[in-house]
N, CA, C and O atoms as a Tripos MOL2 file, in Angstrom:
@<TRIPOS>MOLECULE
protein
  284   283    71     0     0
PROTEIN
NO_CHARGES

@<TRIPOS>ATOM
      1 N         113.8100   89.4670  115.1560 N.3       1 UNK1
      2 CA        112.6570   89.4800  114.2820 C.3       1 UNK1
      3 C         112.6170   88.1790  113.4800 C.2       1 UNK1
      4 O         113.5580   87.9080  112.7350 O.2       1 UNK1
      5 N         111.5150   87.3240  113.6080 N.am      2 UNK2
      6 CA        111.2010   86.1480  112.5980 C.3       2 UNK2
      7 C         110.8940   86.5640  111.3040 C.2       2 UNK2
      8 O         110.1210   87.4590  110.9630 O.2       2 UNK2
      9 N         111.8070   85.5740  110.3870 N.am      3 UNK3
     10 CA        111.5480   85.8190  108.9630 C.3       3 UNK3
     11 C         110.5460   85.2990  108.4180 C.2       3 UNK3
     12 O         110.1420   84.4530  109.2160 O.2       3 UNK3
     13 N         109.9520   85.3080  107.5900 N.am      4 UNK4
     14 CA        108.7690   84.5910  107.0940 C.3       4 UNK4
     15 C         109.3900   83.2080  106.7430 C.2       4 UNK4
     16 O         110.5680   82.9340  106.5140 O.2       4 UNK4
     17 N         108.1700   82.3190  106.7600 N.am      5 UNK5
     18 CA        108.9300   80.7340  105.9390 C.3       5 UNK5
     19 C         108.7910   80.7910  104.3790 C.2       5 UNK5
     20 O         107.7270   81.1350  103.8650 O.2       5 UNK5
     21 N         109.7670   80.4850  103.7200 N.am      6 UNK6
     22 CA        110.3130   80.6590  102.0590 C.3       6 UNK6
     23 C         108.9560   79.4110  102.2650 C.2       6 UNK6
     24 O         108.4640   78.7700  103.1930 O.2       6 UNK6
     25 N         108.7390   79.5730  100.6670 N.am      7 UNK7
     26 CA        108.4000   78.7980  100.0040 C.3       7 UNK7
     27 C         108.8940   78.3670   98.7630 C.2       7 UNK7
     28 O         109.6510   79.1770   98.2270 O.2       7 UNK7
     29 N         108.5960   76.9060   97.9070 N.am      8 UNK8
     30 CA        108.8700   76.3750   97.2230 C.3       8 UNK8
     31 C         110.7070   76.3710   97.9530 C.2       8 UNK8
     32 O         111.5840   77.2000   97.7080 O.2       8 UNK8
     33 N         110.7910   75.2670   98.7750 N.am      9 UNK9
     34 CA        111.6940   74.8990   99.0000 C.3       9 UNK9
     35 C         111.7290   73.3490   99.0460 C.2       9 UNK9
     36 O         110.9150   72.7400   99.7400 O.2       9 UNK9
     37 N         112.8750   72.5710   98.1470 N.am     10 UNK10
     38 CA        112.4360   71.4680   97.9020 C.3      10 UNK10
     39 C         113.2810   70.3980   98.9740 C.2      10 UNK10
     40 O         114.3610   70.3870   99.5630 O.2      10 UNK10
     41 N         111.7570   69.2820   98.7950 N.am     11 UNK11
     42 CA        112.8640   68.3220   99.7780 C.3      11 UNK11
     43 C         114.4810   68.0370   99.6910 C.2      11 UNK11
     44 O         115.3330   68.1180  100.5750 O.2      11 UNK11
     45 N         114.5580   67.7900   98.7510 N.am     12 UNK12
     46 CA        115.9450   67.2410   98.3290 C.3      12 UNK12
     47 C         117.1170   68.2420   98.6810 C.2      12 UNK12
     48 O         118.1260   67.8230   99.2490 O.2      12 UNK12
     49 N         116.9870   69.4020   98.3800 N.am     13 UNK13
     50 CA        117.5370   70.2100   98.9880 C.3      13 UNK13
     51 C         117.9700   70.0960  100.8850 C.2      13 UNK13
     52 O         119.0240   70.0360  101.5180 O.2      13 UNK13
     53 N         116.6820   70.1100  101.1970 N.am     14 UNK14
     54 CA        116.6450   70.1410  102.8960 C.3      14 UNK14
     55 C         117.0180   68.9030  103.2250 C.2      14 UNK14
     56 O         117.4030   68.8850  104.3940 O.2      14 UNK14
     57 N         117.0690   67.9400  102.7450 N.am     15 UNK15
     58 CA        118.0690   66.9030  102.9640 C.3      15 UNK15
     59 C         119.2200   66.9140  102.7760 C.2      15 UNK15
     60 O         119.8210   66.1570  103.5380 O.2      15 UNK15
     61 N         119.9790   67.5720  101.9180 N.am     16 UNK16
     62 CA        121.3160   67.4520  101.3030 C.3      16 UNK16
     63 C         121.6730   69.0300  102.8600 C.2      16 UNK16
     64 O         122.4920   68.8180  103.7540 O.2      16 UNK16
     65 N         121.2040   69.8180  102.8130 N.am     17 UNK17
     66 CA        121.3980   70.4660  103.7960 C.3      17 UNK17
     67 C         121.5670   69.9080  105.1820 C.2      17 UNK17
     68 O         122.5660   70.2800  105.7980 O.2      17 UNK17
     69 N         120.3860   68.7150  106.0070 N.am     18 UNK18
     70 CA        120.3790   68.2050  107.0700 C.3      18 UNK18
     71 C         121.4020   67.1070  106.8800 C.2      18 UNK18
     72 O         121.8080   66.6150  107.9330 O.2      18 UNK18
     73 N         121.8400   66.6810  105.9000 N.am     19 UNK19
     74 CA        123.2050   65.8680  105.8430 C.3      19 UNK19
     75 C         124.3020   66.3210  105.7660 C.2      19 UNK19
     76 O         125.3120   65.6180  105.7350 O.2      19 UNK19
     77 N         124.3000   67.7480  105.7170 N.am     20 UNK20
     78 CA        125.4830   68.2740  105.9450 C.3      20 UNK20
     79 C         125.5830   69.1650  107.3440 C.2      20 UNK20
     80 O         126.6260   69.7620  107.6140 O.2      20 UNK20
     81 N         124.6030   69.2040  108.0770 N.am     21 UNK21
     82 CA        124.7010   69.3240  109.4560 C.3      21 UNK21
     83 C         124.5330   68.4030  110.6190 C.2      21 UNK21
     84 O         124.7660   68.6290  111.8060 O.2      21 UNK21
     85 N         124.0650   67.2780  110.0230 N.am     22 UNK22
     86 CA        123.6020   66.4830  111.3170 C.3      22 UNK22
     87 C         123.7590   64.7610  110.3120 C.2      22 UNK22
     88 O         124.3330   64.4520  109.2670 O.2      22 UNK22
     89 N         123.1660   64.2310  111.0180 N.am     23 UNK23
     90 CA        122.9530   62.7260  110.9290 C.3      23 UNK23
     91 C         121.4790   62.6730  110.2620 C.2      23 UNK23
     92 O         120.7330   63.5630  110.6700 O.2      23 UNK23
     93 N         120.9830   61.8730  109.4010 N.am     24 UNK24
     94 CA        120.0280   61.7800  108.4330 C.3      24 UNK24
     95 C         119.8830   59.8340  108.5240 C.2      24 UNK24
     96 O         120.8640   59.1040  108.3860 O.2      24 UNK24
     97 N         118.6810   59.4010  108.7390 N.am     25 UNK25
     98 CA        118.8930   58.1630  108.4290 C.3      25 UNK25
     99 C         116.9930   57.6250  108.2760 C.2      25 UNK25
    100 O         115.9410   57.8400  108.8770 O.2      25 UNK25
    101 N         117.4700   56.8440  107.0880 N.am     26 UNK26
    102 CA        115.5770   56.9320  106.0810 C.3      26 UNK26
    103 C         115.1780   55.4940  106.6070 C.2      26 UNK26
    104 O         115.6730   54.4090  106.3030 O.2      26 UNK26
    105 N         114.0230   55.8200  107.5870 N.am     27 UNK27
    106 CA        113.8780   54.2480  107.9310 C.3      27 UNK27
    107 C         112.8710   53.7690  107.0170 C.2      27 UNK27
    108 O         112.2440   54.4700  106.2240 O.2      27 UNK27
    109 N         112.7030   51.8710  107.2710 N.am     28 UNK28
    110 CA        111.6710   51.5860  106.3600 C.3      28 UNK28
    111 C         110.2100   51.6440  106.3830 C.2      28 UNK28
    112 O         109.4790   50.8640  105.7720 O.2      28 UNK28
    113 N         109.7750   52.7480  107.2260 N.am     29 UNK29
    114 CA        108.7180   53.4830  106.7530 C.3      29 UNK29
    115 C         108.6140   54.8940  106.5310 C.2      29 UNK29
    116 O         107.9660   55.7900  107.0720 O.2      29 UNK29
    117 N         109.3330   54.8470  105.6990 N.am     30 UNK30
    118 CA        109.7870   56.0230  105.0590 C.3      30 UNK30
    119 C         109.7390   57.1780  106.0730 C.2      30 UNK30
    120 O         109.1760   58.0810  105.4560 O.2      30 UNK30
    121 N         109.9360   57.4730  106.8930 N.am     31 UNK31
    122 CA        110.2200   58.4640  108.0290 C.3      31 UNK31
    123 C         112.0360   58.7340  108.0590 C.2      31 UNK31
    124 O         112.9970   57.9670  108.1130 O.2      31 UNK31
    125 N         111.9000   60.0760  107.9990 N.am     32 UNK32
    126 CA        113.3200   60.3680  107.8000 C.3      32 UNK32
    127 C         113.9720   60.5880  109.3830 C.2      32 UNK32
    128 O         113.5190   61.6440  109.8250 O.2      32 UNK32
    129 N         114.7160   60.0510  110.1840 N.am     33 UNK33
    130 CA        115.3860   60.3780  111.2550 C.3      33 UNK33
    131 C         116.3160   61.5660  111.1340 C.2      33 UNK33
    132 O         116.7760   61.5730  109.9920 O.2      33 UNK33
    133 N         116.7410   62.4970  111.8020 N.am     34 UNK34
    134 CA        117.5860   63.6190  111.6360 C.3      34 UNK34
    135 C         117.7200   64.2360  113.3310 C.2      34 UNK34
    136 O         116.8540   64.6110  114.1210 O.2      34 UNK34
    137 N         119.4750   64.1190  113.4610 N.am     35 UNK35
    138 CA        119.7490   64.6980  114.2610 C.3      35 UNK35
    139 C         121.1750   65.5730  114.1930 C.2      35 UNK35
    140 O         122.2870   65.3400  113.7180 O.2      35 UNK35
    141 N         120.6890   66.4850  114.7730 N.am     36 UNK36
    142 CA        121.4460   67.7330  114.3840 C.3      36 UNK36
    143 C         121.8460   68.4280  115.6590 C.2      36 UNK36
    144 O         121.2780   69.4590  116.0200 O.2      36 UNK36
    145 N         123.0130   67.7580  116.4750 N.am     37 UNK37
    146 CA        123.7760   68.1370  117.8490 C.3      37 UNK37
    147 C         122.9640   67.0830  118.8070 C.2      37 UNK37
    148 O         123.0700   65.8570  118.8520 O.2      37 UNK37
    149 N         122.0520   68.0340  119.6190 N.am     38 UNK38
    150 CA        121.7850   66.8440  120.4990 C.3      38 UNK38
    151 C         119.6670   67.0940  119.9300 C.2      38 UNK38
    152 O         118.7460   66.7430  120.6680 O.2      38 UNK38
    153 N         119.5260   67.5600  118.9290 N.am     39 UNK39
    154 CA        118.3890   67.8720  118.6950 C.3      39 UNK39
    155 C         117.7370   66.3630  117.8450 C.2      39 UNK39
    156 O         118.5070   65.8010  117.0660 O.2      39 UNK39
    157 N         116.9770   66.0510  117.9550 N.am     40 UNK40
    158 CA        116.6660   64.6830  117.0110 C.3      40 UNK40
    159 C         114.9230   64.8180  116.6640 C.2      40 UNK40
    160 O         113.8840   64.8940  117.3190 O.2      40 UNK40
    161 N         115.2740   64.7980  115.4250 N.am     41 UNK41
    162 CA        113.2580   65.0700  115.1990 C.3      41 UNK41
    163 C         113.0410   63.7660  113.8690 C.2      41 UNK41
    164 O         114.0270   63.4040  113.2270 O.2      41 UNK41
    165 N         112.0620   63.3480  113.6780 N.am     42 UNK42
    166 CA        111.3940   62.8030  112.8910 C.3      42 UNK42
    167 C         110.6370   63.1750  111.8670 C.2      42 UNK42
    168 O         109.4610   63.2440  112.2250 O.2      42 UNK42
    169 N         110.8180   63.4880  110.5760 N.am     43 UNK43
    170 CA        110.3140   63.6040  109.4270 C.3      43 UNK43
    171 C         109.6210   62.9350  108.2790 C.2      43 UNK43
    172 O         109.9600   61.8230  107.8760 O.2      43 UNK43
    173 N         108.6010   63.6630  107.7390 N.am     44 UNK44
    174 CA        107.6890   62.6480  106.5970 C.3      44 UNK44
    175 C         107.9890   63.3800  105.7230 C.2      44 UNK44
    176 O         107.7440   64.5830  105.6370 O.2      44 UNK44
    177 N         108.7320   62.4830  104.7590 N.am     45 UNK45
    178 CA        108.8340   63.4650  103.4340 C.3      45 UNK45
    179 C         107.3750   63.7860  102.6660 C.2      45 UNK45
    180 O         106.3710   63.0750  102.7100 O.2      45 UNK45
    181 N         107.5070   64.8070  102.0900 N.am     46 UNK46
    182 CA        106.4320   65.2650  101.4400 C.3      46 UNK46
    183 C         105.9860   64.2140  100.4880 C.2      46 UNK46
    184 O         106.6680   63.1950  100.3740 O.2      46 UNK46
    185 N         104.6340   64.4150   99.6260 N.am     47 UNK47
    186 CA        104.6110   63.8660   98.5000 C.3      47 UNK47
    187 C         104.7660   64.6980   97.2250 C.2      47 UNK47
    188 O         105.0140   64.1700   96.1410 O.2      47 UNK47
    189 N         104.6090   66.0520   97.3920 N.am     48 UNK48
    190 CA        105.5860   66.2010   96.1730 C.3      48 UNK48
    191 C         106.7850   66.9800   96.5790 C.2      48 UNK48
    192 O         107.0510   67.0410   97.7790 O.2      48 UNK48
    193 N         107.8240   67.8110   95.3740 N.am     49 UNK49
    194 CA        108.8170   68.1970   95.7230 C.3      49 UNK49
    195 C         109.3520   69.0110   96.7540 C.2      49 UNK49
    196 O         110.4900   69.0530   97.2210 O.2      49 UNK49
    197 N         108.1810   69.7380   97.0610 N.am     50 UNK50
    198 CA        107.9720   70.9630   98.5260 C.3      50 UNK50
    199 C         107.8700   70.5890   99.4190 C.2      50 UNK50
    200 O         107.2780   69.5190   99.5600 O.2      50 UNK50
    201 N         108.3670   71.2380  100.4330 N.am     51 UNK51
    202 CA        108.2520   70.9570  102.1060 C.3      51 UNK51
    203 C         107.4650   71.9700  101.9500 C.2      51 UNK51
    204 O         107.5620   72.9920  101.2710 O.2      51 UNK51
    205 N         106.2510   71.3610  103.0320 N.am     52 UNK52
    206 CA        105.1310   72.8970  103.8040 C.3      52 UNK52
    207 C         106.2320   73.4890  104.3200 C.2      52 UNK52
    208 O         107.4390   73.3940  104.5420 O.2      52 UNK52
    209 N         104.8960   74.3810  104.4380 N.am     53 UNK53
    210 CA        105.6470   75.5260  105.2930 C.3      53 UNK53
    211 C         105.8980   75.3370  106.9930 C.2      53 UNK53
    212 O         106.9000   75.7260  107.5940 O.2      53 UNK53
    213 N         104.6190   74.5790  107.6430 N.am     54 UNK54
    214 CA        105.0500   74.0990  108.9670 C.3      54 UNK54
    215 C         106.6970   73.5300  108.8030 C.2      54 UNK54
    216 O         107.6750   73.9150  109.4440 O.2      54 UNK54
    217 N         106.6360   72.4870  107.7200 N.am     55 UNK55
    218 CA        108.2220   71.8680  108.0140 C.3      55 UNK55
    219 C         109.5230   72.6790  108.1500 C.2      55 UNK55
    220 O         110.5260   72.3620  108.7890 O.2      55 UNK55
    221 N         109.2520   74.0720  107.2330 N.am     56 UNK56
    222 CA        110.0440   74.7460  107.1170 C.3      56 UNK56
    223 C         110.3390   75.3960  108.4610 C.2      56 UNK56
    224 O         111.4790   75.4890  108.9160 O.2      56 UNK56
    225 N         109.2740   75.8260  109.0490 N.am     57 UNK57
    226 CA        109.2870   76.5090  110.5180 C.3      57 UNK57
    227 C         109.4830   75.6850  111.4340 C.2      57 UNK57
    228 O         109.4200   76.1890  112.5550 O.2      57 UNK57
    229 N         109.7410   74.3960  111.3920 N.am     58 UNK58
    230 CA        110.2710   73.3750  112.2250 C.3      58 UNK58
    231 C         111.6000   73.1930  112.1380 C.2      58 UNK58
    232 O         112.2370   73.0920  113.1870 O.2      58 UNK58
    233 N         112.1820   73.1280  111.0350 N.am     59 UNK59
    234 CA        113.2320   73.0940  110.6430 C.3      59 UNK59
    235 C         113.9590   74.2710  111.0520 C.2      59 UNK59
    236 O         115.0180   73.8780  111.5400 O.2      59 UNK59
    237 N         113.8860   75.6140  111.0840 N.am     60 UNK60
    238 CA        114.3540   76.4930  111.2970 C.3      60 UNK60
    239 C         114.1410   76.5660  112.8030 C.2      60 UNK60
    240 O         114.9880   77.3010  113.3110 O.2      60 UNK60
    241 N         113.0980   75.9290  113.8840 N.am     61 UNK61
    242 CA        113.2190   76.0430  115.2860 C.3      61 UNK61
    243 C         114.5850   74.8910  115.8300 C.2      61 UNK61
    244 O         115.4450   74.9080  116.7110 O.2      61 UNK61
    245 N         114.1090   73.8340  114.5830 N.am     62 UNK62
    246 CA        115.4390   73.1040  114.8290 C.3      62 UNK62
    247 C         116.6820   72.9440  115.2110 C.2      62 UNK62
    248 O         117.2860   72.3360  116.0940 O.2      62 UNK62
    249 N         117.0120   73.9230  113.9700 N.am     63 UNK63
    250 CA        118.7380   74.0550  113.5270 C.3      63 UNK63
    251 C         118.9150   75.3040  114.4210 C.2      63 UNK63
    252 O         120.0470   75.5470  114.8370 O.2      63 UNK63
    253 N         117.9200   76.0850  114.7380 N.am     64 UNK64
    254 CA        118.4450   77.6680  116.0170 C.3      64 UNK64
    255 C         118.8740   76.5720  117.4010 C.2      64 UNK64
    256 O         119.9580   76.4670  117.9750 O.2      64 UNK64
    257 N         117.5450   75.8250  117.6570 N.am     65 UNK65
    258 CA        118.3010   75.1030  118.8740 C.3      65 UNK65
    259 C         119.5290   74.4250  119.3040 C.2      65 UNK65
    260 O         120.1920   74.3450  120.3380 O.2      65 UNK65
    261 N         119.5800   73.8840  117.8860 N.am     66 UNK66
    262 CA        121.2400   73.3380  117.5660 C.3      66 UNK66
    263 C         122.4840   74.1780  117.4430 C.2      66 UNK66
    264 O         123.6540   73.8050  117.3600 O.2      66 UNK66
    265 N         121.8350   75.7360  117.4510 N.am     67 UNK67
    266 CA        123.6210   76.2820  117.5640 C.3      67 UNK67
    267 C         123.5670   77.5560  116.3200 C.2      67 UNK67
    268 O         124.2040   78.6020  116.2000 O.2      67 UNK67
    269 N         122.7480   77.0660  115.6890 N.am     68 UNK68
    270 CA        122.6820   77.6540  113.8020 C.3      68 UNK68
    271 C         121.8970   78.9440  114.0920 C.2      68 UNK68
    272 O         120.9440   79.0980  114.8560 O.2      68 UNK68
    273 N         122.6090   79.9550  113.1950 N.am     69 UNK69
    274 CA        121.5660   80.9100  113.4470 C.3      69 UNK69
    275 C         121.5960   81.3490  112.1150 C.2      69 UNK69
    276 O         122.4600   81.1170  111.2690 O.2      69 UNK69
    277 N         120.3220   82.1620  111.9880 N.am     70 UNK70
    278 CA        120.2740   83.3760  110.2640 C.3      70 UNK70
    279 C         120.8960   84.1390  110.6860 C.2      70 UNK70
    280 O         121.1140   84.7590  111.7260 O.2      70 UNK70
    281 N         121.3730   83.9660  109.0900 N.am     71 UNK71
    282 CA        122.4210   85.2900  108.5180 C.3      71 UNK71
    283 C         122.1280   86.8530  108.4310 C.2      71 UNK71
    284 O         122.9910   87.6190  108.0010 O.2      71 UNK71
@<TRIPOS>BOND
     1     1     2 1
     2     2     3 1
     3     3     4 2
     4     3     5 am
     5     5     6 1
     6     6     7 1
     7     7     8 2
     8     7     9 am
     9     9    10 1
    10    10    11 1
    11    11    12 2
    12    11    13 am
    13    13    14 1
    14    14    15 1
    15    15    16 2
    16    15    17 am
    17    17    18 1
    18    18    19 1
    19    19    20 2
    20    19    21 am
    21    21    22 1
    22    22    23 1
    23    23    24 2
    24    23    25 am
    25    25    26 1
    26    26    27 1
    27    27    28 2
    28    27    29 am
    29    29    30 1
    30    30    31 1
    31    31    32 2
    32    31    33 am
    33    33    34 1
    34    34    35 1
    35    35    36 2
    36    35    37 am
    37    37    38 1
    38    38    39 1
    39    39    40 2
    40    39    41 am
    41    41    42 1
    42    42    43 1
    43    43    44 2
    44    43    45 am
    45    45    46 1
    46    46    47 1
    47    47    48 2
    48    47    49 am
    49    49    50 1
    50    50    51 1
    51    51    52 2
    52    51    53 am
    53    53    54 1
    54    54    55 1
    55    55    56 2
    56    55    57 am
    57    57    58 1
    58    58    59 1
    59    59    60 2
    60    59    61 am
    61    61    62 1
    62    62    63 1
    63    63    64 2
    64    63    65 am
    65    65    66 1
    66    66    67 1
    67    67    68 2
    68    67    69 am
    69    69    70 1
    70    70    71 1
    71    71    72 2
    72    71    73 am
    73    73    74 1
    74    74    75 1
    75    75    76 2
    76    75    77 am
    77    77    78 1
    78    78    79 1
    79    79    80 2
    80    79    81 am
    81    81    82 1
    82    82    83 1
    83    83    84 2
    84    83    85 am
    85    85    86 1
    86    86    87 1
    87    87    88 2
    88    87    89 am
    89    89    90 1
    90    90    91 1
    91    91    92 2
    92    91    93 am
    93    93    94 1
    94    94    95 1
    95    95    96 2
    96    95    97 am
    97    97    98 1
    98    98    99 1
    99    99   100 2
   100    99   101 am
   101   101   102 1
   102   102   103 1
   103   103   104 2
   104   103   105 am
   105   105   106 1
   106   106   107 1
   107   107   108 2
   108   107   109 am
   109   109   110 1
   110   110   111 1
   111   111   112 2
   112   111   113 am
   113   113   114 1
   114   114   115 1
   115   115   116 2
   116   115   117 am
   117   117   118 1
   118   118   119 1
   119   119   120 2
   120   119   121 am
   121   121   122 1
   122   122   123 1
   123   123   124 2
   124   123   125 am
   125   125   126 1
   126   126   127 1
   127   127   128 2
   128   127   129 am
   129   129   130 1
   130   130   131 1
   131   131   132 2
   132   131   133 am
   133   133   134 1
   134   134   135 1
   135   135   136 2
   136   135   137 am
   137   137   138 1
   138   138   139 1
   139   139   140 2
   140   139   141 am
   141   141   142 1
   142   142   143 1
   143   143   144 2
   144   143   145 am
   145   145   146 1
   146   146   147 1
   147   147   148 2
   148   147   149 am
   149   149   150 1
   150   150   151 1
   151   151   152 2
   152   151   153 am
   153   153   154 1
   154   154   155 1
   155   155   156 2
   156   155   157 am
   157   157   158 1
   158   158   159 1
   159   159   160 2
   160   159   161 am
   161   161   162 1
   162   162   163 1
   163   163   164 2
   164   163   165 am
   165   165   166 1
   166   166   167 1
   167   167   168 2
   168   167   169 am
   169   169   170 1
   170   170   171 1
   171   171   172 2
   172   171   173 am
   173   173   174 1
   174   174   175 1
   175   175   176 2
   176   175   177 am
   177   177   178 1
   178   178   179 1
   179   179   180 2
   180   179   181 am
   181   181   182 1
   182   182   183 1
   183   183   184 2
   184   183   185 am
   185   185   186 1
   186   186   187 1
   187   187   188 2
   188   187   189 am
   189   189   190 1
   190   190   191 1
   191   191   192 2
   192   191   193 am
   193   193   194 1
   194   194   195 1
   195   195   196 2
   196   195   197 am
   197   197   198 1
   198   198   199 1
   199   199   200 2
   200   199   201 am
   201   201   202 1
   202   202   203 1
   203   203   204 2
   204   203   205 am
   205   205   206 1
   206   206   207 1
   207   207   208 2
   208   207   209 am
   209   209   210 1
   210   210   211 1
   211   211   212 2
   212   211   213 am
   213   213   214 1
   214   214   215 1
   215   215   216 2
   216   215   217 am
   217   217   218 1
   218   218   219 1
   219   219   220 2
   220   219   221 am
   221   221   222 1
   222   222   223 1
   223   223   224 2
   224   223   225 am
   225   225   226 1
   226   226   227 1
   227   227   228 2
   228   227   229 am
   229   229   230 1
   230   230   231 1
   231   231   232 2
   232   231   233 am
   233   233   234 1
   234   234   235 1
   235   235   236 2
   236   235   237 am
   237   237   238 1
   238   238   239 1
   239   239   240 2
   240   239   241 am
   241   241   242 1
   242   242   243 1
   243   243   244 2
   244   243   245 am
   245   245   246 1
   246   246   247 1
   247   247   248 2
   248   247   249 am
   249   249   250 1
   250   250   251 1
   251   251   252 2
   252   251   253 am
   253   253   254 1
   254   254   255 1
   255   255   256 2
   256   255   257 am
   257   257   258 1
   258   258   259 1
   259   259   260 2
   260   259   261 am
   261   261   262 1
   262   262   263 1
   263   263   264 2
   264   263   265 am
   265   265   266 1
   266   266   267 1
   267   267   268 2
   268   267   269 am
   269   269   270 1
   270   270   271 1
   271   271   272 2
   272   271   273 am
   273   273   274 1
   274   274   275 1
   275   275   276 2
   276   275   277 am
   277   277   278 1
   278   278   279 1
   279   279   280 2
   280   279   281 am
   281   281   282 1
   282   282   283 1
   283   283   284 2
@<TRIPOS>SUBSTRUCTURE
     1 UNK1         2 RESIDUE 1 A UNK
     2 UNK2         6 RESIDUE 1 A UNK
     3 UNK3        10 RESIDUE 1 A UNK
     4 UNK4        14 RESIDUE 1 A UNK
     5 UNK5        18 RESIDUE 1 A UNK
     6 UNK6        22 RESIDUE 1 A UNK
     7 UNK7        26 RESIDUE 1 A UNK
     8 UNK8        30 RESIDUE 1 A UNK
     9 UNK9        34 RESIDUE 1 A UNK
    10 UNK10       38 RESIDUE 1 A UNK
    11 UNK11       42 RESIDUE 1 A UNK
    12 UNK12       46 RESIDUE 1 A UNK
    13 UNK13       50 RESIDUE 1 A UNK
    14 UNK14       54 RESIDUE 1 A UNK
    15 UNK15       58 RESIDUE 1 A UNK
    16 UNK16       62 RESIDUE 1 A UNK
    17 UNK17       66 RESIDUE 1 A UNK
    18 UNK18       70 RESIDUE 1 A UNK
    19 UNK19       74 RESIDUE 1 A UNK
    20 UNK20       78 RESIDUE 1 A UNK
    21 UNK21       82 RESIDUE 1 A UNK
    22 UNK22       86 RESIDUE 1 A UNK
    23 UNK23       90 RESIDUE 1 A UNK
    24 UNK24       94 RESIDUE 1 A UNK
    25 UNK25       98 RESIDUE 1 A UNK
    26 UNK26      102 RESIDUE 1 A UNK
    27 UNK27      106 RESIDUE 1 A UNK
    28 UNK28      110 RESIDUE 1 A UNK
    29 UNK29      114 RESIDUE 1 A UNK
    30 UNK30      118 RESIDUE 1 A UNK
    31 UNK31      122 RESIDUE 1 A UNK
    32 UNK32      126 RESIDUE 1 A UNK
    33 UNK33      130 RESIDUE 1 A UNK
    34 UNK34      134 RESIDUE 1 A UNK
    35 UNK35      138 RESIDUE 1 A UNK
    36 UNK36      142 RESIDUE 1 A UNK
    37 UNK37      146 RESIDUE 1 A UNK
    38 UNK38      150 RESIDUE 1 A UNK
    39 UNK39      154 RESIDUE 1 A UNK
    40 UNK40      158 RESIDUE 1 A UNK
    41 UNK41      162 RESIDUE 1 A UNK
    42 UNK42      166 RESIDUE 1 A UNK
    43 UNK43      170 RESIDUE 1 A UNK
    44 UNK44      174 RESIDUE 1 A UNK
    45 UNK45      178 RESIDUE 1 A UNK
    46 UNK46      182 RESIDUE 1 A UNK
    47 UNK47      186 RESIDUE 1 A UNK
    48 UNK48      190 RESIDUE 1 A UNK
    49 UNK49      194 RESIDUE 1 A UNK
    50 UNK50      198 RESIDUE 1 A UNK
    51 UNK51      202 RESIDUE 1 A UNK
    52 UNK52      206 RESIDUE 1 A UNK
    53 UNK53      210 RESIDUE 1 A UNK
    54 UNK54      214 RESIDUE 1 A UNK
    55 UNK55      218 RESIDUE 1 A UNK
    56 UNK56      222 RESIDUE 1 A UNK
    57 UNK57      226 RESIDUE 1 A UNK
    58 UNK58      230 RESIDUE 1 A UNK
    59 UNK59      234 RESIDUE 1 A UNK
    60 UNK60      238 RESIDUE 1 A UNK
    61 UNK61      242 RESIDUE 1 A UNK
    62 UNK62      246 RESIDUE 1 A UNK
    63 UNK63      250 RESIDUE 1 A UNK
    64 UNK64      254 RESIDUE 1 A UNK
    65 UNK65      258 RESIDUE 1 A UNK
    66 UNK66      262 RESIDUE 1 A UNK
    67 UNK67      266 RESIDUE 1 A UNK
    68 UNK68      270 RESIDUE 1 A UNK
    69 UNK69      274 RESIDUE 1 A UNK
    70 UNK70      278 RESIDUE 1 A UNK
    71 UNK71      282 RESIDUE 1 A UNK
């Protein structure tokens, strides 16, 4: 069963998280690189503190492909 996507979840967070699973690297147009096993996606940080909710549901198709599952 899919969980709903949380909200008010902040970038900074989901970074400090994707740096502690994978490789993170901020190029200079501001596009965040992140790879997490053999998964590698490309990210725009938000402009304010929240990730949408698409990101969130990306993120979570992400990290399942990589190995990670909910608790």
């Amino acid at each position: 069963m899919e969980h709903p996507a949380s909200h008010n979840v902040e970038w900074r967070a989901v970074l400090s998280l994707l740096e502690a699973v994978g490789e993170v690297t901020v190029h200079h147009d501001g596009k965040v690189a992140v790879k997490v096993g053999s998964e590698l996606t490309f990210l725009v940080p938000p402009a304010g503190k929240d990730v949408s909710e698409q990101m969130v549901v990306d993120l979570r198709r992400m990290l399942t492909s990589a190995g990670f599952r909910q608790a």
